[in-house]
C-alpha positions in Angstrom: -17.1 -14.7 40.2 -16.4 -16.1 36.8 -19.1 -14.5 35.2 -17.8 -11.4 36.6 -14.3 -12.4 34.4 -16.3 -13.6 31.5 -18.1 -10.4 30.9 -15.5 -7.7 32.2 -12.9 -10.1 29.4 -15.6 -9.7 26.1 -16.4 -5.8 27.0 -12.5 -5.3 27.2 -11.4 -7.5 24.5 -12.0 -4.2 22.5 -12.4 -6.1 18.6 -12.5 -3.6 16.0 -13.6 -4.6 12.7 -12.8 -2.5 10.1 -14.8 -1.9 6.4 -12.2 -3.1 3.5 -14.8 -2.8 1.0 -13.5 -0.4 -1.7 -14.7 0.8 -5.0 -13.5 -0.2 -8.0 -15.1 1.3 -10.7 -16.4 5.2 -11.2 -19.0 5.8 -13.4 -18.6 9.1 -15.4 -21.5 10.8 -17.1 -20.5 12.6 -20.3 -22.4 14.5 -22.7 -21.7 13.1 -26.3 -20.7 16.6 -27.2 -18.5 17.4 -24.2 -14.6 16.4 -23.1 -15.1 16.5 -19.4 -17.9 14.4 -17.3 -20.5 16.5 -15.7 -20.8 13.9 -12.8 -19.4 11.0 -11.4 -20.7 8.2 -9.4 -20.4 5.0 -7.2 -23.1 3.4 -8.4 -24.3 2.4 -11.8 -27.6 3.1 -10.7 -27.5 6.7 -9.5 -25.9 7.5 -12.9 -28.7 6.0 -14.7 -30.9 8.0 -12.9 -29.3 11.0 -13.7 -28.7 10.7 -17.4 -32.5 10.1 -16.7 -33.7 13.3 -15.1 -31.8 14.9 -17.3 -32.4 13.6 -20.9 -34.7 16.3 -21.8 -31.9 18.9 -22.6 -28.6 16.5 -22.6 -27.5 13.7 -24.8 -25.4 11.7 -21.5 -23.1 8.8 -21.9 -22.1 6.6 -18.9 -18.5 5.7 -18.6 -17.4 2.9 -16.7 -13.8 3.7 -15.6 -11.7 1.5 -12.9 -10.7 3.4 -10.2 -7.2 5.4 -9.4 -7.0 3.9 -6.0 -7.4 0.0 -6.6 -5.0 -1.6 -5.2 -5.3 -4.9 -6.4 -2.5 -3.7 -9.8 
């Protein structure tokens, strides 16, 4: 009988956890020549990779910009 309370009190103990991890920093992508970015990522990476693929034809910048949400002002 108690394992019947034991089990039936974790499945209805109904714990949510939540994901509080926020970004705090865009990265922009700017041509040297332009006034607006051409893309905008998360991840420092992915911009890398982009200014990558596309150094051929573009002369890209990466802009590190803190975000307009954080809340930790």
């Amino acid at each position: 009988m108690s394992k019947i309370l034991v089990i039936s009190a974790l499945l209805l103990c109904g714990c949510k956890t939540y994901n509080t991890v926020t970004q705090d920093y865009l990265y922009y992508v700017i041509d040297v020549n332009g006034e607006l970015p051409d893309a905008q990522f998360t991840k420092r990476k992915d911009a890398e990779k982009y200014v990558s693929y596309f150094k051929e034809h573009h002369t890209y910048r990466i802009v590190k910009a803190q975000h307009w949400a954080n809340h930790d002002e």
